[in-house]
C-alpha positions as CSV (number, residue, x, y, z in Angstrom):
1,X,96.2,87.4,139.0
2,X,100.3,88.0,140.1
3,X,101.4,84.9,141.5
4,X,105.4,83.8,142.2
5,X,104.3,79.8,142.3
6,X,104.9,79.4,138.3
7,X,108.6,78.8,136.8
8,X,108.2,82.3,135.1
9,X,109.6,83.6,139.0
10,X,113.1,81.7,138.0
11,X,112.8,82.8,134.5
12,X,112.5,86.4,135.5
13,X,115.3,86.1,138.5
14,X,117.8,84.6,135.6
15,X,117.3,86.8,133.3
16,X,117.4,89.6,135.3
17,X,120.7,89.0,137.2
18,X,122.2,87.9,133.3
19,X,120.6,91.6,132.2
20,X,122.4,93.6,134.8
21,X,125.2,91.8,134.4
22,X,125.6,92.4,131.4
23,X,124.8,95.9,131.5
24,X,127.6,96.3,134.1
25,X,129.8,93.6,132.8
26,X,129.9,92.9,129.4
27,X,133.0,94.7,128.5
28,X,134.8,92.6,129.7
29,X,132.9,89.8,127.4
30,X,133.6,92.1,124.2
31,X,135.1,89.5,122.2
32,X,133.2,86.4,123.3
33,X,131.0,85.1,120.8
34,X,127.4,86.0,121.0
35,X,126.2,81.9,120.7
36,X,129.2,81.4,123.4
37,X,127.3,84.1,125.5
38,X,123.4,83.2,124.8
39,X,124.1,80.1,125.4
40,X,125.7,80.0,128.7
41,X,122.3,82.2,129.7
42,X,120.0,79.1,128.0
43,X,122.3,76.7,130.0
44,X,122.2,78.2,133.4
45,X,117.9,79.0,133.1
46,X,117.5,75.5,132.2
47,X,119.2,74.4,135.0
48,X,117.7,76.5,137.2
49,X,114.5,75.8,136.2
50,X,115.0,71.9,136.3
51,X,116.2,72.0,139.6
52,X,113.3,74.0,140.7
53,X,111.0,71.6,139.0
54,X,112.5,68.1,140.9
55,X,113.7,69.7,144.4
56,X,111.6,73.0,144.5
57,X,112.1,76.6,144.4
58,X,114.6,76.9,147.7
59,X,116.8,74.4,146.2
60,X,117.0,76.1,142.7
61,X,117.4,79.9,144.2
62,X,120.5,78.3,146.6
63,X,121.8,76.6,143.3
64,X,121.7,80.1,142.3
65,X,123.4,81.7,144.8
66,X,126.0,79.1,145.1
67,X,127.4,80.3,141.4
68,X,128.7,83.6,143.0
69,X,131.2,81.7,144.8
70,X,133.2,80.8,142.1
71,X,133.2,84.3,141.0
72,X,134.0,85.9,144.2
73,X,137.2,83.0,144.1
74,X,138.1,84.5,140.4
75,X,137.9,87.9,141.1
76,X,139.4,88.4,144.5
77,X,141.8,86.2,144.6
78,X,143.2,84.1,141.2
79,X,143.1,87.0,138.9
80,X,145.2,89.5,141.3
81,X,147.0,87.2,142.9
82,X,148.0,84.3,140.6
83,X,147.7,86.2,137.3
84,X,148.7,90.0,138.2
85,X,145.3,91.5,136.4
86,X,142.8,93.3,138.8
87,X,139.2,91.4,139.2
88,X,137.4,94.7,138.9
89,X,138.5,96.5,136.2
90,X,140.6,93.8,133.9
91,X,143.8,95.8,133.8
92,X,146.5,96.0,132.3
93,X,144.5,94.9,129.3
94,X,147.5,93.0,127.7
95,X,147.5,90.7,131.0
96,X,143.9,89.8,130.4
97,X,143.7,89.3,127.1
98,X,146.7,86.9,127.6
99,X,144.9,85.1,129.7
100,X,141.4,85.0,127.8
101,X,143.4,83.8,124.9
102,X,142.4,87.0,122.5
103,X,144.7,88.5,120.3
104,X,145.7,92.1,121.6
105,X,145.7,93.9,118.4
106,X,142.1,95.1,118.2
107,X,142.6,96.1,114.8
108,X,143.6,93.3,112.9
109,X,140.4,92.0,112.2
């Protein structure tokens, strides 16, 4: 009845780590647009799900875990280091909303 051999495995293993980080993330995604932000999720499933389809589940689920590299490079070292904002929190606020591009006045809009 349960089995892990269909593409619903990736499916759910996407769209889980995307839910929780989300949950534990998205304020720091507040003024991202929502298509911006669905999209990159369709993006990344599809990919995941192709890959797993042509070279097999290992191959997708290392694909996977290969994208925290580039965060663990953004948050630990370029933001505190190059740009003077903490990965972690996103502060001072003014710093990283320089650097996203976003206006700082929240209440112009």
């Amino acid at each position: 009845m349960w089995t892990t051999e269909s593409l619903w495995f990736e499916v759910a293993i996407v769209s889980i780590v995307f839910a929780i980080g989300n949950m534990t993330m998205g304020h720091f995604e507040e003024r991202t647009p929502k298509l911006r932000r669905v999209g990159k999720y369709l993006l990344i499933l599809t990919l995941i799900c192709g890959i797993s389809v042509v070279f097999g589940r290992s191959a997708s689920m290392i694909t996977f875990g290969l994208f925290i590299l580039p965060f663990v490079y953004i948050h630990l070292y370029f933001l505190p280091k190059k740009k003077g904002i903490n990965g972690w929190t996103g502060e001072p606020k003014s710093k990283y909303y320089d650097f996203r591009g976003w206006n700082k006045d929240l209440f112009t809009e």
